[in-house]
C-alpha positions as CSV (number, residue, x, y, z in Angstrom):
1,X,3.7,16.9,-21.9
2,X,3.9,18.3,-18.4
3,X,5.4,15.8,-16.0
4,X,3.9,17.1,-12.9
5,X,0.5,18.0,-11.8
6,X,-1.2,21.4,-12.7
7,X,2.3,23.3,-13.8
8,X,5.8,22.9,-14.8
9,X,8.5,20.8,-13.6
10,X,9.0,21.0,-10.2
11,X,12.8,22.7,-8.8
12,X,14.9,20.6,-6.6
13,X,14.9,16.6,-6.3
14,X,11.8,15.8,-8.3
15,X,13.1,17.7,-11.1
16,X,16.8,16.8,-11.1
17,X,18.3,14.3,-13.6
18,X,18.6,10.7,-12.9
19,X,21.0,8.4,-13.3
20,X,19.2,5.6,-14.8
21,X,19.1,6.7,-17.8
22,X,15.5,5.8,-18.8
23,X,14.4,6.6,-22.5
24,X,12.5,10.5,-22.4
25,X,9.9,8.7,-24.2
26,X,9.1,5.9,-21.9
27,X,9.3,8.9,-18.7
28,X,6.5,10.2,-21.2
29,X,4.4,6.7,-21.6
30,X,4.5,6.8,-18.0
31,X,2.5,9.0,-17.1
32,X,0.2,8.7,-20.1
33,X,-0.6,5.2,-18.2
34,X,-0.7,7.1,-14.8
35,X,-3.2,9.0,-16.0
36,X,-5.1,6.5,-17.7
37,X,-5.0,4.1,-14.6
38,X,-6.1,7.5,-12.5
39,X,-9.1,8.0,-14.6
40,X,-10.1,4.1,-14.4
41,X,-9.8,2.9,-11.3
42,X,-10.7,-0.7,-10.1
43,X,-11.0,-1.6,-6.9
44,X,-9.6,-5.0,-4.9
45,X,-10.0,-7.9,-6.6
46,X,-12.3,-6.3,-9.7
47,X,-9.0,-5.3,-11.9
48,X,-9.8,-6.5,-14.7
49,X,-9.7,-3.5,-17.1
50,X,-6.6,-2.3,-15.2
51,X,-4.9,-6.2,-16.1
52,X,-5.7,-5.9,-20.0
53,X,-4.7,-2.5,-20.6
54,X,-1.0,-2.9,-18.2
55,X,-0.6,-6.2,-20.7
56,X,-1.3,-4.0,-24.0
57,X,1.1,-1.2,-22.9
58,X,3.7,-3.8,-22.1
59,X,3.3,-6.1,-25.2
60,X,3.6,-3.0,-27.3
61,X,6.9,-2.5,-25.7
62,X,7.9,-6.0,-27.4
63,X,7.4,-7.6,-23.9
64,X,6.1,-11.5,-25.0
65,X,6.0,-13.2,-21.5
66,X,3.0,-11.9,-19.6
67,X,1.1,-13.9,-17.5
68,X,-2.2,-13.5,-14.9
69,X,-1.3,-14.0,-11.5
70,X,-3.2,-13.7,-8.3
71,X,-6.6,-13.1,-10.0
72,X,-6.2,-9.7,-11.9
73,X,-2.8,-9.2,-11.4
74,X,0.6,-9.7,-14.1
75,X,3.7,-11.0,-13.6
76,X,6.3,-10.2,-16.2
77,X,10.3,-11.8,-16.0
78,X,12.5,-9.5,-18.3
79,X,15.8,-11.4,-18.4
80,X,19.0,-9.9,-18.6
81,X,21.2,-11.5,-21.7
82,X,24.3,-9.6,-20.9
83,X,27.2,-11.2,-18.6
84,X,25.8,-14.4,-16.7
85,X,24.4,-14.1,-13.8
86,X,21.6,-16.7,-11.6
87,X,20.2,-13.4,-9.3
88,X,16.6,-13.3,-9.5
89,X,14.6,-9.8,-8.5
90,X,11.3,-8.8,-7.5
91,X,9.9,-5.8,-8.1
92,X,6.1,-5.3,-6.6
93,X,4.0,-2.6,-7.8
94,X,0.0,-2.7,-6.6
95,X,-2.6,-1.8,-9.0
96,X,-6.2,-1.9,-7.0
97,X,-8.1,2.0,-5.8
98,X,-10.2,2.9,-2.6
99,X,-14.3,3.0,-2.4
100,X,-13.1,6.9,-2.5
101,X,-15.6,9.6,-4.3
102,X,-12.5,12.1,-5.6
103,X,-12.6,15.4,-4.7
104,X,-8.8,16.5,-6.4
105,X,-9.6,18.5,-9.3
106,X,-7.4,17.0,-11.3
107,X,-8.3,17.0,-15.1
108,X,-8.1,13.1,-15.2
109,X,-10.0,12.3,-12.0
110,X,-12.0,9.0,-11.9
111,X,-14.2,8.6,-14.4
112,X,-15.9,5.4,-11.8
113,X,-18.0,7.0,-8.9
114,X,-17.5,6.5,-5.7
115,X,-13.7,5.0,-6.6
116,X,-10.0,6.8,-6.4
117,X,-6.3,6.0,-6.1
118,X,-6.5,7.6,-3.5
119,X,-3.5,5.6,-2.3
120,X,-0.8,6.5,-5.2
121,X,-1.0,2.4,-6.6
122,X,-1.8,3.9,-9.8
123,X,1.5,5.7,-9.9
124,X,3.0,2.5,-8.4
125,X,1.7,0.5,-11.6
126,X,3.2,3.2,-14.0
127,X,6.6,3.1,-12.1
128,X,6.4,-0.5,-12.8
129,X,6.2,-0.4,-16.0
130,X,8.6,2.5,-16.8
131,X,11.0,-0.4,-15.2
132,X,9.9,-3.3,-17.3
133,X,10.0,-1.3,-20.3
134,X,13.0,0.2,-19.8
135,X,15.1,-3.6,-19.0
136,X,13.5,-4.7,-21.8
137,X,15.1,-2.2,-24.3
138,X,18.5,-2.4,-22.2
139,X,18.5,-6.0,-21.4
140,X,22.0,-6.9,-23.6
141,X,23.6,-4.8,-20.3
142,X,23.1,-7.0,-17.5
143,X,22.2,-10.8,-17.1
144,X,20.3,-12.1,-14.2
145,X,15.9,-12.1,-14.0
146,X,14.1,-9.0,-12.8
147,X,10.5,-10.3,-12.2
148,X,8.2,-7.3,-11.9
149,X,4.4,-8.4,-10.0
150,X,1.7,-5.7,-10.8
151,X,0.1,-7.1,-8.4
152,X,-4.1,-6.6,-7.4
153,X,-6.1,-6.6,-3.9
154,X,-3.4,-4.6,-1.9
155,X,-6.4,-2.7,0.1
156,X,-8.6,-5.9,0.8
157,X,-8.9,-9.0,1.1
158,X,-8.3,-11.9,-0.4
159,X,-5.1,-10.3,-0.5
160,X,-3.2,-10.1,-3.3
161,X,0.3,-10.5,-1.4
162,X,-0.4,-13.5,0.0
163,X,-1.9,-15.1,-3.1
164,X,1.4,-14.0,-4.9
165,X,3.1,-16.3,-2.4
166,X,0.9,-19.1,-2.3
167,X,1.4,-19.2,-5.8
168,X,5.2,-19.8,-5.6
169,X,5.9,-16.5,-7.2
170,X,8.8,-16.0,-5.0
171,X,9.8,-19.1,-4.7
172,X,12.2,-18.8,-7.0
173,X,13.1,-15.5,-6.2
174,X,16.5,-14.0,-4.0
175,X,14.6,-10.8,-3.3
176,X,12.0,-8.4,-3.7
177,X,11.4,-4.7,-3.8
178,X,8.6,-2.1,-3.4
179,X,7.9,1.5,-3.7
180,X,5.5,3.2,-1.9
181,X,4.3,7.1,-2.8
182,X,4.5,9.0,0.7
183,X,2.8,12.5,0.7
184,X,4.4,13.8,4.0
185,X,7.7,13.4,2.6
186,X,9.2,16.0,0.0
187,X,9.0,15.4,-3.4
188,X,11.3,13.1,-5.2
189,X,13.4,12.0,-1.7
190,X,13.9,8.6,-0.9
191,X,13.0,7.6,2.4
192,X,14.0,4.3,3.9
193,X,15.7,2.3,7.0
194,X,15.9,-0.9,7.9
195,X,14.3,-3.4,10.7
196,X,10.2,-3.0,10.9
197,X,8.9,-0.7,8.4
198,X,4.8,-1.3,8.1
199,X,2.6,-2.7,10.9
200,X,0.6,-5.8,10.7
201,X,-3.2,-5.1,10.1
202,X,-6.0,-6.8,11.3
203,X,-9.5,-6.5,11.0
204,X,-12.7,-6.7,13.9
205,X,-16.6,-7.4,13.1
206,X,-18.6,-7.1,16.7
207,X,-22.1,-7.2,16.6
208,X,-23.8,-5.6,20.1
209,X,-27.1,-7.1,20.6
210,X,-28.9,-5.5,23.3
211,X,-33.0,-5.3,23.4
212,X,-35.3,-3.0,21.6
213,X,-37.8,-1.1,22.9
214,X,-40.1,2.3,22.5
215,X,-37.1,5.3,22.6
216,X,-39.6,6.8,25.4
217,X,-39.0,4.1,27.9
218,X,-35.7,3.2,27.4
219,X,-35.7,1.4,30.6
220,X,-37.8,-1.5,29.1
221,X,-34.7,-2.6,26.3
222,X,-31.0,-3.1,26.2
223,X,-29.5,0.1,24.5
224,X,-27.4,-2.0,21.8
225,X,-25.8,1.8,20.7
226,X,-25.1,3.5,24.2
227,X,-23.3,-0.1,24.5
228,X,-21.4,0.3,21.6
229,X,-20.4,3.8,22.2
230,X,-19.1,3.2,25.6
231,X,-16.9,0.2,23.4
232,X,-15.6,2.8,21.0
233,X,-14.5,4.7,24.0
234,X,-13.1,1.7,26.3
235,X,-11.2,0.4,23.5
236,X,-9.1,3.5,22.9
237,X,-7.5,3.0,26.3
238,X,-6.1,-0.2,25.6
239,X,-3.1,2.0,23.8
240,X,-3.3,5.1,25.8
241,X,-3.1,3.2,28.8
242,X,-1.9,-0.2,28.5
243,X,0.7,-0.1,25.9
244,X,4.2,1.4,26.4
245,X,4.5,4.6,23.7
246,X,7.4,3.0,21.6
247,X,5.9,-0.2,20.9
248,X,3.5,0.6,18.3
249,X,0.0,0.1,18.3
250,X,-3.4,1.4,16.7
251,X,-6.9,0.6,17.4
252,X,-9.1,2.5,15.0
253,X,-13.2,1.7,15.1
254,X,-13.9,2.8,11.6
255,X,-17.9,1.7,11.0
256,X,-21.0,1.9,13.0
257,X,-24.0,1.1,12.1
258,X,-27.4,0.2,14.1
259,X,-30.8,1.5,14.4
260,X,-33.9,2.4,12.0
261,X,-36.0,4.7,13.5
262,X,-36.5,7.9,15.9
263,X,-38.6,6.3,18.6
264,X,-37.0,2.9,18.6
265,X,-34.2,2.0,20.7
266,X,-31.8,-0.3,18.7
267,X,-31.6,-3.6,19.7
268,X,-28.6,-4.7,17.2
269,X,-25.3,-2.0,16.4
270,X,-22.5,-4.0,14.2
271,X,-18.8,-2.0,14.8
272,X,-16.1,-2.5,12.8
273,X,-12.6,-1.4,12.9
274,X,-8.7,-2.3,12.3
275,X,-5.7,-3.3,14.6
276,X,-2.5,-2.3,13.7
277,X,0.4,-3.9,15.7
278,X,4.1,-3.4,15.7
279,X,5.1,-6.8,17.0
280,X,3.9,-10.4,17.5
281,X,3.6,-10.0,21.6
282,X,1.8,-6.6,21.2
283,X,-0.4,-8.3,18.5
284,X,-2.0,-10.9,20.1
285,X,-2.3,-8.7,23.9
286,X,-4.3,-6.6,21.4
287,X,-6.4,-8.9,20.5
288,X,-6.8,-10.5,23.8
289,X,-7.9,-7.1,25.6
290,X,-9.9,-6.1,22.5
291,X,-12.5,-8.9,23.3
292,X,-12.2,-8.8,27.3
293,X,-13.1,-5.0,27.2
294,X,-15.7,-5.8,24.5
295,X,-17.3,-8.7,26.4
296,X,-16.8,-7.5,29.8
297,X,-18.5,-3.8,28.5
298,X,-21.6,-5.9,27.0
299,X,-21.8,-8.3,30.1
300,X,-21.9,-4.6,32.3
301,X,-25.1,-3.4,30.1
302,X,-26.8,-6.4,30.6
303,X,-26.2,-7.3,26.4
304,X,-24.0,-9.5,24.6
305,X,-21.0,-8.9,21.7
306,X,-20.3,-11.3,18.9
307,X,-17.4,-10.9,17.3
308,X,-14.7,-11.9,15.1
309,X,-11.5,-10.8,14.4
310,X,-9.8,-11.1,11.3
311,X,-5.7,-12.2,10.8
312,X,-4.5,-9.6,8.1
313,X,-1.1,-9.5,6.4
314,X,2.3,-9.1,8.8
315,X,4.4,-6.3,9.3
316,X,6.7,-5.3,6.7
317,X,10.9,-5.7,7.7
318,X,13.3,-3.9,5.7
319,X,16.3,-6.4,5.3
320,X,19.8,-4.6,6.3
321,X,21.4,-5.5,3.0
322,X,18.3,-4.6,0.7
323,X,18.4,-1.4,2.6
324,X,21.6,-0.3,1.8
325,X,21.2,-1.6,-1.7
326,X,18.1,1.2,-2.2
327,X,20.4,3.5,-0.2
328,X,23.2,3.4,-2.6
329,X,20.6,3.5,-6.0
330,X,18.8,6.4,-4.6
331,X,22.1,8.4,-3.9
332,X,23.3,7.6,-7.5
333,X,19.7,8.8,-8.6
334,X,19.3,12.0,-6.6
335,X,22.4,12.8,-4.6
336,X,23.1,11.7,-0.7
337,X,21.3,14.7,1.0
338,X,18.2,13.8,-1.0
339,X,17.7,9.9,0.8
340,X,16.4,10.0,4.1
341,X,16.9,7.5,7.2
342,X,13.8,7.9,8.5
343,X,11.5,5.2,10.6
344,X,8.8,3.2,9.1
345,X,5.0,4.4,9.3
346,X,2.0,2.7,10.9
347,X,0.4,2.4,7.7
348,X,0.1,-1.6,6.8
349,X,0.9,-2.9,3.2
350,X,0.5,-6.8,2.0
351,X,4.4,-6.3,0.9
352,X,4.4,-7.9,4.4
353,X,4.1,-11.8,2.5
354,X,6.9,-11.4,0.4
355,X,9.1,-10.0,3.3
356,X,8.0,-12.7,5.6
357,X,9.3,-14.7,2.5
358,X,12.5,-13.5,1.2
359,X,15.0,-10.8,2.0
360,X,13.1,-7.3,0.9
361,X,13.4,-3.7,1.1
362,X,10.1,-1.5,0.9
363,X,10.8,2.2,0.5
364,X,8.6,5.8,0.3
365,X,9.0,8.5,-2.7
366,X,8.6,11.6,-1.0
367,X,5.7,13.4,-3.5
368,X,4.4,16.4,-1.5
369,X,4.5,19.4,-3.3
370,X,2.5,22.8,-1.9
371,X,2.8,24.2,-5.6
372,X,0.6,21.5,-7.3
373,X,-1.7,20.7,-4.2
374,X,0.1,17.3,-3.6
375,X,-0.4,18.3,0.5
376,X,-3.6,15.5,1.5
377,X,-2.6,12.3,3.3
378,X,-3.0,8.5,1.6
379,X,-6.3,7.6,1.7
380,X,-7.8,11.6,1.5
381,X,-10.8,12.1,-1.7
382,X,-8.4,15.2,-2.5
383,X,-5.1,12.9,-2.4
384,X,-2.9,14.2,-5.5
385,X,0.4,12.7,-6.6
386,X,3.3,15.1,-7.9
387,X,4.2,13.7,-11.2
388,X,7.6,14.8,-11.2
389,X,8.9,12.3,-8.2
390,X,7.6,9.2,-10.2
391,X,11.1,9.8,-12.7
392,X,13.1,9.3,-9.5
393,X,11.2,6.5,-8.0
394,X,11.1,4.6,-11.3
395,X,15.0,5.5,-11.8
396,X,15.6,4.0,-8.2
397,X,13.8,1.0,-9.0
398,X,16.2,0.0,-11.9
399,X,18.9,1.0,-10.6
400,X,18.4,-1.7,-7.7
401,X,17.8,-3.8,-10.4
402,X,21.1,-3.7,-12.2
403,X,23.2,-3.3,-9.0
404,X,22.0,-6.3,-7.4
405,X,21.7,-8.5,-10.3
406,X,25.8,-7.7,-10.9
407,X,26.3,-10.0,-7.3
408,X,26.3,-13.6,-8.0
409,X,24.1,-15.8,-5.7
410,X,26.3,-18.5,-3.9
């Protein structure tokens, strides 16, 4: 089997050797159950196909302790029986797609219209396994408890991350890890730092209700969509001209909708959009000048706003330590000039509980590729993963695994 998309394996990181060590045949399996996952997608909080086929392919690896967690997620503990040692790991891989029609050409597209992983959590899922399976068959080599969370509802709410939590998934835990696919990075490089890595997300409903009236005297309503468009363009100052350029911030109005006919003026137009904030202070100015501008705009017209906005998961901080600990994996993985200190990205990622909750490290496998297409941005219908990075990524991952579990907890 080819392990990249559309060609052979690629040159340079992606399709150097490894250190890790992981059985050809499970490297195989894992992209079998890429594919798979590719062609089935689920979206947040509907997994449950996605669930039942992850247990089957990791009970016919002889895994015997799976269990549902967070709805349509897994957790599986594979424990080290090697020398003793009381470290517990986790290792979070997301499993849920996007209300994305694909446009990649890929042989396996989706199969589900109007639904992708368009977001890479379907390679996440596979890396995941690859790891489970692989400690399995290894586990006489190391003692300690790797716990790996294949976890759903990373792209909406009810979050999966925070249900992971609330169900005291980490409370027993020292630590957890994450990869994350990153399509502006080379393939098969490691990029990581520590401090803030994600942004918190939050989400807005406002409802404009203005008056309606015959569109050839608009003089006799309240224009609820020349309201609203003058709030799209009101709120994009709040970071161009309110907010210093380091401390990140992103206001994005993402939906509107209002309006039923040509000759009527709309009375009612519902916006909806995201906040994405880089710290606590800059979260809640945001929010603050968010509803001023929208109040004080619908108050100017002559109208009035509802709205509600929504508390989303926090910001995801690398821990200096769990940092360091990737560092020194990847380099064993791929070689020094192949891991990257590079800043975090204002993309937002429900890892953010389990940092808020214990000492974590999220990182990004650099998968762009020119030669099999793999060029689109997260999120994109022609998004395309190159198949070749996952071996590294999923080599990284265990190789965390062993090296922190050979540190005894005090």
């Amino acid at each position: 089997m080819s392990n990249r998309e559309g060609g052979e394996a690629a040159a340079g990181p992606a399709g150097s050797a490894v250190a890790a060590n992981i059985d050809p045949g499970i490297l195989d399996q894992m992209i079998e159950i890429r594919r798979y996952l590719h062609r089935n997608p689920e979206l947040s909080n509907r997994e449950a196909n996605t669930q039942r086929y992850l247990r089957q392919m990791l009970a016919d690896r002889g895994i015997a302790e799976i269990r549902g967690v967070a709805g349509y997620g897994l957790a599986v503990d594979v424990v080290g029986t090697g020398k003793p040692s009381n470290r517990k790991l986790v290792i979070r891989a997301d499993i849920d797609a996007l209300p994305i029609e694909e446009e990649s050409g890929v042989d396996y597209a989706s199969s589900n219209p109007g639904v992708m992983h368009a977001c890479g959590h379907d390679a996440h899922a596979s890396m995941g396994f690859a790891v489970a399976a692989h400690l399995h068959q290894s586990r006489m080599d190391f003692g300690g408890t790797v716990r790996l969370i294949f976890q759903p509802a990373e792209e909406d709410e009810p979050s999966g991350g925070r249900r992971v939590v609330e169900e005291g998934l980490l409370d027993d835990i020292d630590a957890a890890i994450c990869v994350h696919v990153d399509p502006y990075t080379p393939s098969g490089k490691v990029a990581v730092s520590p401090g803030p890595y994600t942004l918190a997300c939050d989400t807005f409903d406002a409802v404009v209700i203005g008056e309606a009236a015959h569109a050839a005297k608009p003089y006799e309503g309240v224009d609820a969509i020349a309201v609203a468009c003058s709030m799209v363009s009101e709120l994009q100052k709040i970071v161009s001209r309110e907010i210093d350029p380091y401390d990140p911030l992103v206001i994005s109005v993402t939906s509107i909708n209002g309006g039923s006919a040509y000759n009527v003026i709309a009375g009612k137009v519902a916006l909806r959009g995201t906040i994405r904030s880089g710290s606590d202070a800059t979260r809640e100015r945001a929010w603050r000048r968010v509803r001023a501008i929208l109040e004080g705009i619908a108050t100017s017209h002559g109208a009035t706003v509802e709205l509600d906005i929504h508390r989303g998961e926090p910001g995801v901080v690398n821990d200096a330590e769990m940092t360091e600990l990737i560092v020194a994996s990847a380099k064993t993985c791929v070689g020094a000039d192949n891991v990257l200190n590079t800043p975090g990205w204002s993309i937002a990622d429900d890892f953010g509980y389990y940092s808020q909750k214990r000492p974590s490290v999220y990182f990004r496998l650099g998968i762009r590729n020119e030669e099999v297409g793999s060029v689109y941005p997260l999120h994109h219908p022609r998004f395309r993963v190159d198949e070749a990075a996952l071996k590294v990524g999923a080599a990284t991952l265990a190789s965390a695994a062993i090296r922190f579990l050979s540190v005894q907890s005090d």
